[in-house]
MARSE-685551 format. One record per atom (N, C-alpha, C, O): residue in three letters; x, y, z. Coordinates in steps of 0.02 Angstrom, whole numbers, plus 50000, padded with zeros to 5 digits. Example, Ala and Ser with C-alpha at 12.3 -4.5 7.8 and 13.67 -1.06 7.14 Angstrom:
residues 2
ALA506604971650390;ALA506154977550390;ALA506604983550390;ALA507124983450423;SER506424988850354;SER506844994750357;SER506455000250394;SER506705005750402;
END
This chain:
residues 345
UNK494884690547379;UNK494594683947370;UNK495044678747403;UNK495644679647399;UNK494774672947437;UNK495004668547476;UNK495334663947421;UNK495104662947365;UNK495964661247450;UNK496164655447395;UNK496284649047420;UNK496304647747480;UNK496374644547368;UNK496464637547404;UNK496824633347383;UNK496834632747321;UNK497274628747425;UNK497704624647379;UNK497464618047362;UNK497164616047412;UNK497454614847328;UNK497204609947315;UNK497524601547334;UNK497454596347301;UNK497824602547387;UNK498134596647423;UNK498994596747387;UNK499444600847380;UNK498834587447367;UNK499694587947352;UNK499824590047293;UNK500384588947271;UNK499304593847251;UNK499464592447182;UNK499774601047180;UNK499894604447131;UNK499834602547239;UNK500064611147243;UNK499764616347196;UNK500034621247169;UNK499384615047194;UNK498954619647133;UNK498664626147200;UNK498604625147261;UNK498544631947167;UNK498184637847203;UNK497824641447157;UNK497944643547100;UNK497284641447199;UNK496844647047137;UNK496404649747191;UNK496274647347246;UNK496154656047161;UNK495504659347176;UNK494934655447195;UNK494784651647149;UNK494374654547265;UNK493944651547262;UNK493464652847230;UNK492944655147252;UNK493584651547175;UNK493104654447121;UNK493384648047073;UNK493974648047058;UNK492824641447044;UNK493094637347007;UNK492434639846969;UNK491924642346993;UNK492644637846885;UNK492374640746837;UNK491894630546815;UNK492254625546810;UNK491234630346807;UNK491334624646766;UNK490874622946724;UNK490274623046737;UNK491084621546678;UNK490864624046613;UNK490514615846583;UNK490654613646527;UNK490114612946623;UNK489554611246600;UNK488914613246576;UNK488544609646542;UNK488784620046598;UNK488244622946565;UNK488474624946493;UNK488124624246443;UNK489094627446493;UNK489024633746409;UNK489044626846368;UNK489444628246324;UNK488854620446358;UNK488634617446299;UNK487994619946275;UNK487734618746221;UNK487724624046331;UNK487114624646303;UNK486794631246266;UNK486254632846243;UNK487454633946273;UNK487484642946237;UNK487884640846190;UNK488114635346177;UNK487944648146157;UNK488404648846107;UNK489014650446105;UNK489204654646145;UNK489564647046052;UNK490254649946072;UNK490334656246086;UNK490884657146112;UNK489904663146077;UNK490004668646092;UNK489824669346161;UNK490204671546204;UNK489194667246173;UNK489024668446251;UNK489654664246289;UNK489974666846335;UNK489744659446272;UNK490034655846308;UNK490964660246322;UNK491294660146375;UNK491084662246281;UNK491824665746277;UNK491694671946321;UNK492144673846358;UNK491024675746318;UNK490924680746374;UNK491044679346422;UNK491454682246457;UNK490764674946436;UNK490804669746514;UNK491374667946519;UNK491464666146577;UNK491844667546486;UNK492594665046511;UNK492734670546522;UNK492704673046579;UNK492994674846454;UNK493304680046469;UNK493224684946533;UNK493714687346562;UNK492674686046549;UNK492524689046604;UNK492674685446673;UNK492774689046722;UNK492694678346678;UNK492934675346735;UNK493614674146748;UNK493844672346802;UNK494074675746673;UNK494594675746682;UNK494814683646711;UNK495204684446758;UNK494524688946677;UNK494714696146704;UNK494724696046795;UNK495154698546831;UNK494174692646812;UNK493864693146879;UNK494484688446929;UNK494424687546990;UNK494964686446894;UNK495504680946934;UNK495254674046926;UNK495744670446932;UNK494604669746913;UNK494624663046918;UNK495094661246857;UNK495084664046802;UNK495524655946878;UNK496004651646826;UNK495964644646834;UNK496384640846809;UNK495384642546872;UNK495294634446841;UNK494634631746829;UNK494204630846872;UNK494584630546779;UNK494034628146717;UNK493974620146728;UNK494444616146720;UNK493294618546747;UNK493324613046752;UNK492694610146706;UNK492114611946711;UNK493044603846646;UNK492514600946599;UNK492694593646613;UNK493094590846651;UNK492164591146556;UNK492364582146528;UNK492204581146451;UNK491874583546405;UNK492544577246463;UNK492304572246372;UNK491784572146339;UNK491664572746279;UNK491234570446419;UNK490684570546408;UNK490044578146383;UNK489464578146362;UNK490494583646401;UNK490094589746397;UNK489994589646331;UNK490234594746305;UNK489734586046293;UNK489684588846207;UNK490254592946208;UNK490764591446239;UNK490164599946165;UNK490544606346158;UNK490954611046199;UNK491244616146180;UNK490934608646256;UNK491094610746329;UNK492084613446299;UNK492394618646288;UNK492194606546299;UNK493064607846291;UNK493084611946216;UNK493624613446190;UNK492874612446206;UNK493004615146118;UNK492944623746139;UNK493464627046144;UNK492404626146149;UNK492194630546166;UNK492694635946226;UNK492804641846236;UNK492864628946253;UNK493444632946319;UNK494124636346263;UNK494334642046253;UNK494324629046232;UNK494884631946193;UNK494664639146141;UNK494994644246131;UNK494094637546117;UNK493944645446082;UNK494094649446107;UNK494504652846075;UNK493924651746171;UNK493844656746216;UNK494604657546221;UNK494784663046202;UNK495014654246237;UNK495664652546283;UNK496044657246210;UNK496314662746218;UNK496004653846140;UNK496484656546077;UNK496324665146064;UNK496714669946067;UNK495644664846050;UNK495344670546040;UNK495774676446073;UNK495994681146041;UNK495854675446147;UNK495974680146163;UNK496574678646202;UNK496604681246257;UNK497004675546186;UNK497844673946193;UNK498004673346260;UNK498474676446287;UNK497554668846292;UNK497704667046357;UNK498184661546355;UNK498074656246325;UNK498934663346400;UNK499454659646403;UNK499324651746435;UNK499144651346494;UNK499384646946406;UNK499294640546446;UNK499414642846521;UNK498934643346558;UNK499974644046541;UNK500244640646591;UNK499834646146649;UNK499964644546707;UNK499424651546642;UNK498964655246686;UNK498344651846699;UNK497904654946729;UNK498264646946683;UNK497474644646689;UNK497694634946699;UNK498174631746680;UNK497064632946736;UNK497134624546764;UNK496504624146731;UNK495964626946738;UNK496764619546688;UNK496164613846625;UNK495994608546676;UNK496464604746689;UNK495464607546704;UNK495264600046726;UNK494784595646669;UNK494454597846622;UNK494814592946678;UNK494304588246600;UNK494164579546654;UNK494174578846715;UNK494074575446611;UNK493544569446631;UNK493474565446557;UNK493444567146498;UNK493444558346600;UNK493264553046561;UNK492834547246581;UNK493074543446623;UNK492274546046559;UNK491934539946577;UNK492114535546557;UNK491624531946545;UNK492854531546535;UNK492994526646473;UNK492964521846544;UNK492984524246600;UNK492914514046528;UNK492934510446596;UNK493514504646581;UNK493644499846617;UNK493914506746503;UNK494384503646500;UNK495044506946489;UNK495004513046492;UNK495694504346476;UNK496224508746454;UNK495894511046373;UNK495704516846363;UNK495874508146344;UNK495604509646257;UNK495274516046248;UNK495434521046215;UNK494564514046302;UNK494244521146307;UNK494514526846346;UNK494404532846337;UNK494934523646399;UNK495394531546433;UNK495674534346380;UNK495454540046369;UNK496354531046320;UNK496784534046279;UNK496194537446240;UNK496314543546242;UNK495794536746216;UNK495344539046140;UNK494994543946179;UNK494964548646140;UNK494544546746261;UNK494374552246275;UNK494934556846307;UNK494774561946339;UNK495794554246295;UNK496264557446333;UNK496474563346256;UNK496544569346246;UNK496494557946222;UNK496834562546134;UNK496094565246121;UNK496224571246125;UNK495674565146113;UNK495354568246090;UNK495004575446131;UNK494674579846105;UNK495254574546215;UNK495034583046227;UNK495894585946231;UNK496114591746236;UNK496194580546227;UNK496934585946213;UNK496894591546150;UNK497124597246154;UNK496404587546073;UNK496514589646050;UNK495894595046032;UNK496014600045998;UNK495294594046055;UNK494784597846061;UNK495064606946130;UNK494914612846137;UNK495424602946153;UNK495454610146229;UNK496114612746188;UNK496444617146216;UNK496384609746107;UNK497134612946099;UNK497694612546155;UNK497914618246162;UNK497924609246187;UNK498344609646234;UNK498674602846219;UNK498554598446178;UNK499064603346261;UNK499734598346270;UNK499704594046317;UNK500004588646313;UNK499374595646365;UNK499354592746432;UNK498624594846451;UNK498244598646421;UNK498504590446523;UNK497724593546550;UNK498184595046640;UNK498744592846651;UNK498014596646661;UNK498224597646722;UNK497824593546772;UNK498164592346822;UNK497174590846775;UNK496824588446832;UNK496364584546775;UNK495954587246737;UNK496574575746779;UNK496384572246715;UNK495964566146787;UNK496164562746834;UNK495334567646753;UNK494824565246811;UNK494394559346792;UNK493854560146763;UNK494714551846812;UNK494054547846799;UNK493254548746810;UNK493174550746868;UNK492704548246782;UNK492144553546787;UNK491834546746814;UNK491704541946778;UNK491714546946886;UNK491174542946930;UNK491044536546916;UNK490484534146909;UNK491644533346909;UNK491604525946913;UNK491334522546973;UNK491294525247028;UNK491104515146957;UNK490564512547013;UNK490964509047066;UNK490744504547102;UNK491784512447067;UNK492194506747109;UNK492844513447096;UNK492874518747064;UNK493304509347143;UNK493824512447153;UNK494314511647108;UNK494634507247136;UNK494714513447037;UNK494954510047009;UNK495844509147048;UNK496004514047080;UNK496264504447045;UNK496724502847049;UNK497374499847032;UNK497254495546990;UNK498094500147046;UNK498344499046993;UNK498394491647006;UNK498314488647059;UNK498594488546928;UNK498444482946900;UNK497734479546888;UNK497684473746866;UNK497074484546908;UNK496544481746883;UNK496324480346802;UNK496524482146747;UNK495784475846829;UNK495864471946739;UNK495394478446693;UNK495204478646634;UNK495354482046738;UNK494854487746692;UNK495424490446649;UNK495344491846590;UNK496084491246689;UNK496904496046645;UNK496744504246659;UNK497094508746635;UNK496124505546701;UNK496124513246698;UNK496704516946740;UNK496944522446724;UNK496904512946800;UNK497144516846833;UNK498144515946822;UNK498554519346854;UNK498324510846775;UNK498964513346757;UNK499034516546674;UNK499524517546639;UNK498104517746658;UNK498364523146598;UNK498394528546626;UNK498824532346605;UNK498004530646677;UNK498394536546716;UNK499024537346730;UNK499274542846719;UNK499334532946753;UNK500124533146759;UNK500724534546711;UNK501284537046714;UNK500264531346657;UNK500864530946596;UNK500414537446566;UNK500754541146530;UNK499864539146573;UNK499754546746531;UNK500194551946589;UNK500484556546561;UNK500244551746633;UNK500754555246672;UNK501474556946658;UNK501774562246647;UNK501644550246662;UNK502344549146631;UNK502434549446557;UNK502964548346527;UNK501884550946530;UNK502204554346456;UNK502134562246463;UNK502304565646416;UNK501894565146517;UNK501774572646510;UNK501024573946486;UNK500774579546494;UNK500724569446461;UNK499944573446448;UNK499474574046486;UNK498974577446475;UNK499644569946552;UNK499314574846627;UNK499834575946654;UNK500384574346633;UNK499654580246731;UNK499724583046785;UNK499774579746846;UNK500224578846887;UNK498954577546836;UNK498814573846916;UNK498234570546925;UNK497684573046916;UNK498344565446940;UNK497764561146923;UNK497254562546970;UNK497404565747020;UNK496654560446961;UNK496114563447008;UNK495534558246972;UNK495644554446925;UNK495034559047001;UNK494284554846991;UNK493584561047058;UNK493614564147111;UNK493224559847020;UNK492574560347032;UNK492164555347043;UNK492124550447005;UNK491704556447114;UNK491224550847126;UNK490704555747149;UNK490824561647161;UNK489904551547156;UNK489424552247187;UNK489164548347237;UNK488604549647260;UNK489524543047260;UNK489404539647287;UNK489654538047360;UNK490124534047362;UNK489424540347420;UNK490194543047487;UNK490474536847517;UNK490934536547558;UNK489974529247478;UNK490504524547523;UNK491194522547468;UNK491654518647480;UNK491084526447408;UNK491674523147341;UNK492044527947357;UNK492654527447358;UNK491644534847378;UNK492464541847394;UNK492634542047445;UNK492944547147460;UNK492554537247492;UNK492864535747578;UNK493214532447537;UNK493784534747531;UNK493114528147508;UNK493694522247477;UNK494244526447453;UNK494774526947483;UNK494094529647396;UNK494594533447351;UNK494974535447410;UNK495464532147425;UNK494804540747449;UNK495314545347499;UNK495704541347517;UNK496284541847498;UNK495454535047565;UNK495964529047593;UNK496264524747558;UNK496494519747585;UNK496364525747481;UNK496534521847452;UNK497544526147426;UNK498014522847404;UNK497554532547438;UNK497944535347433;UNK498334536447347;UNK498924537747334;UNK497824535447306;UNK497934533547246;UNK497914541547202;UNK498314542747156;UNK497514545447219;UNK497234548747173;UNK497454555547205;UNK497434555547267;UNK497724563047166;UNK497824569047212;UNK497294569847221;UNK497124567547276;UNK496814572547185;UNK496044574347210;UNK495514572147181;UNK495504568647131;UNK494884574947222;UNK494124571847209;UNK493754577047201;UNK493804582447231;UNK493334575447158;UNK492844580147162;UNK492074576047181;UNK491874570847155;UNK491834578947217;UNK491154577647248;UNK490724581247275;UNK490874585247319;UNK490194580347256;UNK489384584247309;UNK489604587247338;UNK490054584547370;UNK489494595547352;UNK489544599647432;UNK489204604847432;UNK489384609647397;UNK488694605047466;UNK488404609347476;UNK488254611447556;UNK488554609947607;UNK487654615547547;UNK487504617147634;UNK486854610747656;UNK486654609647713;UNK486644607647597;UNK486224603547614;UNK486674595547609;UNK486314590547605;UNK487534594547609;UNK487704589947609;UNK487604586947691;UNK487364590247737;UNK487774582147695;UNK487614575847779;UNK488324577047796;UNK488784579347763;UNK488264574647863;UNK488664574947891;UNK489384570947873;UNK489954573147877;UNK489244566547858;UNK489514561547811;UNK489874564147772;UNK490484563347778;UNK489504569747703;UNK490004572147654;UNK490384576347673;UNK490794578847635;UNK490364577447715;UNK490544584447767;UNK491134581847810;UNK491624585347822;UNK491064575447832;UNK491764572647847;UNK492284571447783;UNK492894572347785;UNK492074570247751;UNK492454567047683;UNK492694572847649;UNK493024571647599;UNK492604579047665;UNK493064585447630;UNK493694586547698;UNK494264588047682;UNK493504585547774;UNK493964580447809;UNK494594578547823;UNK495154579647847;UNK494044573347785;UNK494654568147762;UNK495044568447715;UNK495564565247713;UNK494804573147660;UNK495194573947603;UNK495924580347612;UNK496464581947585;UNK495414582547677;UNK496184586247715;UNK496704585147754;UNK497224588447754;UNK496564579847794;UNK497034576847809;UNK497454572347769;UNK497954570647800;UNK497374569347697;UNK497634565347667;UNK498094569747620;UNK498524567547582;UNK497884577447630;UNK498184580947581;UNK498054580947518;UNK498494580747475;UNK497454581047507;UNK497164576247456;UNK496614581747415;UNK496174583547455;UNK496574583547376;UNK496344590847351;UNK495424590247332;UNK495154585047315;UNK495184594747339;UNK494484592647357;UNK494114598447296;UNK494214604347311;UNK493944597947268;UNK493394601947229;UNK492514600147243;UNK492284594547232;UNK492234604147262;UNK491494603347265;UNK491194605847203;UNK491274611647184;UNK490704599747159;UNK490184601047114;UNK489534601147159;UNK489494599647218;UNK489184602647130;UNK488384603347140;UNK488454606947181;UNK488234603947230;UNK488684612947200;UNK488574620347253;UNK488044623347248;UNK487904628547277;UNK487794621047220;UNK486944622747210;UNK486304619347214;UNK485724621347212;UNK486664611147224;UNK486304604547236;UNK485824606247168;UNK485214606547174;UNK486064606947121;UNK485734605147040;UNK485204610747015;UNK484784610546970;UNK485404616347064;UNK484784623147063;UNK484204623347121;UNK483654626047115;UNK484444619847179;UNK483794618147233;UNK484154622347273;UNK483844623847324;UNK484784625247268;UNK484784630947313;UNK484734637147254;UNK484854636547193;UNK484534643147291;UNK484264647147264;UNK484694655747288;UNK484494661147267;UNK485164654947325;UNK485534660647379;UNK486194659647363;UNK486474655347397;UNK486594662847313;UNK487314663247302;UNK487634664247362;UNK488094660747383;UNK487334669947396;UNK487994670247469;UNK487904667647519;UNK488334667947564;UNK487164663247530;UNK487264656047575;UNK487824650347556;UNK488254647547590;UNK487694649947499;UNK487934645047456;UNK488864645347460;UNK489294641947489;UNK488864651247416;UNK489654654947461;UNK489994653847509;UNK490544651247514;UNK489694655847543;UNK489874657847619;UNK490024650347665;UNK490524649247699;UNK489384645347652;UNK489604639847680;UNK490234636547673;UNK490674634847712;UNK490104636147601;UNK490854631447563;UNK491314636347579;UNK491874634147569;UNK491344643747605;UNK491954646447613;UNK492184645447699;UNK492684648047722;UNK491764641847734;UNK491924639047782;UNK492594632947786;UNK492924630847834;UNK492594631847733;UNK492974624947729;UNK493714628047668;UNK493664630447611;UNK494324626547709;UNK494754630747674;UNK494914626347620;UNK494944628947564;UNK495004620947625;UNK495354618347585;UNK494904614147516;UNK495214609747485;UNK494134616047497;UNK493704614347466;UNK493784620447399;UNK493734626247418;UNK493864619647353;UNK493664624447290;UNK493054620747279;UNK492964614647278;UNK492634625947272;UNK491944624547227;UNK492094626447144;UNK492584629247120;UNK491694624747120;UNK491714626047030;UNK490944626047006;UNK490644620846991;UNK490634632747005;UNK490084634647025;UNK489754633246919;UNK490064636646878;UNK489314629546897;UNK489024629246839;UNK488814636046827;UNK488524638746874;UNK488874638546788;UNK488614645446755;UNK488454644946690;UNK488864642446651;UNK487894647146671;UNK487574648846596;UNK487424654046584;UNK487384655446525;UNK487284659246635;UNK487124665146616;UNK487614669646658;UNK487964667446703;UNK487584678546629;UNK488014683046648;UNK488024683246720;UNK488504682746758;UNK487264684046736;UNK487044684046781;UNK487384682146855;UNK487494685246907;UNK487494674846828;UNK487684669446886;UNK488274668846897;UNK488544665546941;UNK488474671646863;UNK489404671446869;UNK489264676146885;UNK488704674546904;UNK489284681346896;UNK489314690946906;UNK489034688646992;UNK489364691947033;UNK488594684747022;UNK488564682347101;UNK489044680247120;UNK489304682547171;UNK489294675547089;UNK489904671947116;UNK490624676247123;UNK490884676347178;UNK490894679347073;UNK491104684447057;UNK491144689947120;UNK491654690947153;UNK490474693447131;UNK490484698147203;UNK490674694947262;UNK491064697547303;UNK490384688647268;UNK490544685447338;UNK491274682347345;UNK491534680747398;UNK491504682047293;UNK492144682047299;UNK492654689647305;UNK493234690347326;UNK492244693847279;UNK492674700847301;UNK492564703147355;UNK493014706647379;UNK491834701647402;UNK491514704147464;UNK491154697047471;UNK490684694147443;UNK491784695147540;UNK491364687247549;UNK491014688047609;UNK491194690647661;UNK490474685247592;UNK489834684947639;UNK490044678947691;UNK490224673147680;UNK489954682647750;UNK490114678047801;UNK489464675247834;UNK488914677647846;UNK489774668847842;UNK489204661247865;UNK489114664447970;UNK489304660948018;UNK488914668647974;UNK488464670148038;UNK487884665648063;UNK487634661748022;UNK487614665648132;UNK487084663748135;UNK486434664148076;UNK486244659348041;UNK486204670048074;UNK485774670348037;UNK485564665847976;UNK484974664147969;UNK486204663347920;UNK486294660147878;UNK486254653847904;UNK485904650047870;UNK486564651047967;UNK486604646747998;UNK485814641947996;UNK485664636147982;UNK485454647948017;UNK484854647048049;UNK484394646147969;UNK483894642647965;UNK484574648647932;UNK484294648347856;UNK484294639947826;UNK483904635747805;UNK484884640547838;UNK485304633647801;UNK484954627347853;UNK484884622047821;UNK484804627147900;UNK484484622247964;UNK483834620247925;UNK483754614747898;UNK483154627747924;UNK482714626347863;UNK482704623247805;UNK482314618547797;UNK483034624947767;UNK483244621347713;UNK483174613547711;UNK482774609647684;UNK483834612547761;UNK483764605847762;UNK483234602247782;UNK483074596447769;UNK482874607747829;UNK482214603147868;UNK481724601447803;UNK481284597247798;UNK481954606047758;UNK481384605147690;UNK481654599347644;UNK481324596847599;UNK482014598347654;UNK482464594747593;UNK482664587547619;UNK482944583147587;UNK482504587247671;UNK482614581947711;UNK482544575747665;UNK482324577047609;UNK482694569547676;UNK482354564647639;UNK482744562147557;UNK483244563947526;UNK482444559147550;UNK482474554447468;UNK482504560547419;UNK481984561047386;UNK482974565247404;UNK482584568647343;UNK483164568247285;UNK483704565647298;UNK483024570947221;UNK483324570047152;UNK483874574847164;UNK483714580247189;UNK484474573847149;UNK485044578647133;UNK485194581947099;UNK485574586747108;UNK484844579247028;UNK484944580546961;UNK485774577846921;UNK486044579246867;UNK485864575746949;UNK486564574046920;UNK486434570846853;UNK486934571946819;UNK486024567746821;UNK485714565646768;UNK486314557846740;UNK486504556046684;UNK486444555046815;UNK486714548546762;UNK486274542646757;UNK486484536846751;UNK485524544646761;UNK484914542146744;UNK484984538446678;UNK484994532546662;UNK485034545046643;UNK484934545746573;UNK485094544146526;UNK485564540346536;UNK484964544746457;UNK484354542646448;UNK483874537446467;UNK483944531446478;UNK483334541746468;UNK482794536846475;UNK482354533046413;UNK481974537346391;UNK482284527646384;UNK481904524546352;UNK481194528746297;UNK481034528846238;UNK481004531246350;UNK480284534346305;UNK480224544246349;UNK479824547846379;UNK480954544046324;UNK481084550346331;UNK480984555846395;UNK481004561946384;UNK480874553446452;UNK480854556346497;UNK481154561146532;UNK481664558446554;UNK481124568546555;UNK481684572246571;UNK481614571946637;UNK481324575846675;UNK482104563846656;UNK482044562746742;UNK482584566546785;UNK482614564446843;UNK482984571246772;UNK483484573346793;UNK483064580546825;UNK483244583646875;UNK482504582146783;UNK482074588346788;UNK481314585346816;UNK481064589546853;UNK481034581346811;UNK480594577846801;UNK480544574746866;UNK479974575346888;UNK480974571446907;UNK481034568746977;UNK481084573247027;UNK481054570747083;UNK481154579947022;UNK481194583947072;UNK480834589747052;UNK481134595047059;UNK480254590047029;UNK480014594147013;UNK479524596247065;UNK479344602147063;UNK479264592047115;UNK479094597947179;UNK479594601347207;UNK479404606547233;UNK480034600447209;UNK480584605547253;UNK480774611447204;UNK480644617047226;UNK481034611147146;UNK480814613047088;UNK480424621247083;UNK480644627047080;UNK479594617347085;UNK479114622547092;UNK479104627747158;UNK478794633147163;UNK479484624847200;UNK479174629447256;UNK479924632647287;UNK480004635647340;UNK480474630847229;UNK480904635847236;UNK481154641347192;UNK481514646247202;UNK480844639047142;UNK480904645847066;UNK480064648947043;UNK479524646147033;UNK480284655447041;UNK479614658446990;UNK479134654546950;UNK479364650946906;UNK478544654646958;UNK478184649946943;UNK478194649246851;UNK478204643546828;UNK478184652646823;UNK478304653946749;UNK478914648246735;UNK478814643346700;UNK479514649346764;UNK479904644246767;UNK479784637946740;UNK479874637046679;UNK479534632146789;UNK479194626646777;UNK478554625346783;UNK478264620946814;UNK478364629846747;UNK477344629046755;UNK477134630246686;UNK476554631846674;UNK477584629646640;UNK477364632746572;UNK477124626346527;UNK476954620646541;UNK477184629146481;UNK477024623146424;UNK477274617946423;UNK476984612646435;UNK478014618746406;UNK478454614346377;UNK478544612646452;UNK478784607146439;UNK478554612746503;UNK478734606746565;UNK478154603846568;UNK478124597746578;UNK477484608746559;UNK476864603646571;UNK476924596146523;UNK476794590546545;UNK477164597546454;UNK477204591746416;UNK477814586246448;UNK477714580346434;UNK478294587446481;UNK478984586446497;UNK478624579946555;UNK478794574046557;UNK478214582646586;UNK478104581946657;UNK477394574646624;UNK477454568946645;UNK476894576246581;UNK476544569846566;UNK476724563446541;UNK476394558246539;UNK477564565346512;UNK477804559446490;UNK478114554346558;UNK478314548546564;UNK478054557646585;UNK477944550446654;UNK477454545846655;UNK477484540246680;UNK476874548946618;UNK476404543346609;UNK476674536446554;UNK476464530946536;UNK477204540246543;UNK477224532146473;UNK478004529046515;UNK478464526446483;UNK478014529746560;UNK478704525746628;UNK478674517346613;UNK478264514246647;UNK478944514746581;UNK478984509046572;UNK479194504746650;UNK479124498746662;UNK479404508746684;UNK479604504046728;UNK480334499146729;UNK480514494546765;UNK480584501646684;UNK480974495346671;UNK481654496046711;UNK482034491446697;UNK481884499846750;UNK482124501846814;UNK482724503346798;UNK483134503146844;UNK482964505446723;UNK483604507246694;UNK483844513246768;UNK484284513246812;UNK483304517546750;UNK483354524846786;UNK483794522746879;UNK484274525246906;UNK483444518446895;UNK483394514946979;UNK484234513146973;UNK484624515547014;UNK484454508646919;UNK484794503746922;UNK485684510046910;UNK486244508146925;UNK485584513746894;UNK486114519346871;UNK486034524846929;UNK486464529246930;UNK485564524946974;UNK485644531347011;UNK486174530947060;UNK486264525647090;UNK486534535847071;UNK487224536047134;UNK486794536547189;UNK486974531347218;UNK486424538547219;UNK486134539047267;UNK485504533347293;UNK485264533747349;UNK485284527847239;UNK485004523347264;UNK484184525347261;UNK483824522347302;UNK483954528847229;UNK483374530147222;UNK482854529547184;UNK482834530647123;UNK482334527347229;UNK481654520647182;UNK481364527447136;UNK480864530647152;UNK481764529047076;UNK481514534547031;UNK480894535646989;UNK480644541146976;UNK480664529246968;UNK480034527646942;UNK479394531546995;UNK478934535346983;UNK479664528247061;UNK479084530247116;UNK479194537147136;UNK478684539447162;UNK479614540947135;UNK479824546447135;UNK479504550147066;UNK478974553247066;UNK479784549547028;UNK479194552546963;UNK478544550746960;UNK478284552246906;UNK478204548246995;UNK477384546846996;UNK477294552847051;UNK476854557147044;UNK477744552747105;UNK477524556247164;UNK477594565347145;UNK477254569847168;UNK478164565947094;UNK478134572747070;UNK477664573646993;UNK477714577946950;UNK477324569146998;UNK476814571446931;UNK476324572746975;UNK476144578446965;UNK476044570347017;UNK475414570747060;UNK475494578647109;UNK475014582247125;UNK476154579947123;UNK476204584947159;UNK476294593747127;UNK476324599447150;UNK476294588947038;UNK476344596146991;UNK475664595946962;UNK475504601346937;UNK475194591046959;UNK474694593746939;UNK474164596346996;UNK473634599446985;UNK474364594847046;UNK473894597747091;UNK474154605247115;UNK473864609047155;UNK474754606247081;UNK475074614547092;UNK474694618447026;UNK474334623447033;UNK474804616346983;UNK474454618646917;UNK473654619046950;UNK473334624146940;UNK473384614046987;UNK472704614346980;UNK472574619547046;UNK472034621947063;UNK472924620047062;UNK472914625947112;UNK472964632947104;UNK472674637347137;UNK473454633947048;UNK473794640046987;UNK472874641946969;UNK472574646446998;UNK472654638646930;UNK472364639446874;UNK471564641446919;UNK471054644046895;UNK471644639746967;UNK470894639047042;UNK471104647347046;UNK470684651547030;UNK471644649047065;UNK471864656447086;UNK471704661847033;UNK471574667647050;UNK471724660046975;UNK471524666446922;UNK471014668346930;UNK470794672946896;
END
């Protein structure tokens, strides 16, 4: 398995990042399978937030249970606080939820700006002074946004970023892993799957293993999906033409305005599942139709009819997208798939 360092913060691990936003949604048992087994397999860095509900709790289960030494494994975690107050209160409280002493990679979670020191927000010298007491590592932030993480890189503030990378990222994001190499500057890719719209672990693989100095941290919920990631890291599938030529399609399909799923939509007002709900033609015509054609999305999918409009959704998206009009355009494009389903029996 290929490894990678993670800029200045000298960290090395397996390209294999573990991240454990999904197991909020299993159980501490499933969820401890899923570690334990990614720890057997060599991955040693776990990446959560504050925000995962059960996420950090669940890691530390896994971690005691079965007497994994701190100092073999890299805790990354996250905070949405936008002041010092709220940094200290989500800093102690996954210290004390993950059981640990320290976090190793303590990540502002996608602020709408670059934070800096002496800003009146205080986020970025409670990083400093949580440093200098020992309860981080290395400061870092997450964005979705590529003209705020051009900023971050040139701002020389932060060891690393984590951001978008996939095979359907622009050219753009694609400079900005880059740039994050020349700054020495440590790069983790989320959404390696662009939110489940790719569908091919060793495309998926293989691309990001193009780029040395990128760790991905692949979401996993099931055995399944880790056990892909897992092989392609023991037998890595190499990015050839062929894949080349795969990944070109793709994009020709994907082209355009579409939903990421990143869900900092959400909530929506009169309950809408726009994170699932906005991309639901791409959606249908890349998973088993049983998938999203069943009941419970058919109901999921009419509550677009009660869209207030009130442009919360618009006004929060990282990517800038008229979401309202986007969920009209994927209700119209799922009932005429259904009405097409149901023509075929």
């Amino acid at each position: 398995m290929s490894q990678v360092r993670l800029g200045k913060t000298e960290i090395v691990v397996n390209k294999n990042g573990f991240g454990a936003l999904p197991i909020q949604r299993i159980s501490f048992e499933a969820a401890e399978d899923l570690i334990l087994t990614a720890l057997e397999n060599g991955v040693t860095y776990f990446d959560t937030a504050r925000a995962y509900t059960d996420s950090e709790e669940k890691l530390a289960y896994a971690f005691r249970k079965n007497n994994v030494p701190r100092e073999s494994i890299y805790i990354a975690s996250k905070t949405m606080a936008t002041d010092a107050e709220g940094f200290w209160a989500d800093l102690h409280k996954s210290l004390e939820l993950l059981e640990t002493d320290y976090i190793d990679v303590y990540q502002l979670h996608n602020p709408a700006f670059c934070p800096r020191p002496g800003g009146a927000d205080g986020l970025y010298d409670a990083c400093l002074e949580a440093k200098e007491q020992g309860l981080i590592r290395h400061i870092a932030i997450t964005n979705h946004q590529i003209a705020i993480a051009e900023e971050i890189v040139e701002s020389g503030l932060y060891e690393l970023l984590q951001f978008p990378f996939n095979y359907l990222s622009s050219d753009r994001d694609i400079a900005l892993a880059a740039k994050c190499k020349e700054a020495d500057m440590g790069f983790v890719a989320m959404k390696g799957m662009s939110g489940g719209l790719i569908n091919k672990a060793d495309v998926a693989y293989a691309f990001i293993n193009e780029y040395d100095n990128v760790l991905p941290i692949w979401g996993v919920q099931h055995m399944w999906e880790l056990k892909e990631f897992l092989e392609c890291g023991k037998n890595e599938p190499v990015y050839d033409e062929a894949m080349a030529a795969f990944v070109a399609e793709e994009r020709k399909q994907l082209a355009g305005d579409f939903c990421r799923g990143c869900g900092y939509c959400m909530p929506c007002p009169v309950d809408i599942r726009i994170n699932d709900c906005a991309r639901m033609s791409l959606l249908i015509r890349r998973a088993p139709t049983e998938v999203y054609m069943n009941d419970f999305f058919q109901g999921e999918m009419q509550k677009i009819k009660d869209c207030l409009h009130c442009g919360q959704c618009s006004s929060k998206c990282p990517y800038q997208l008229d979401t309202p009009a986007l969920l009209e355009k994927n209700l119209e494009d799922y009932e005429k798939a259904l009405a097409a389903r149901d023509e075929s029996k």
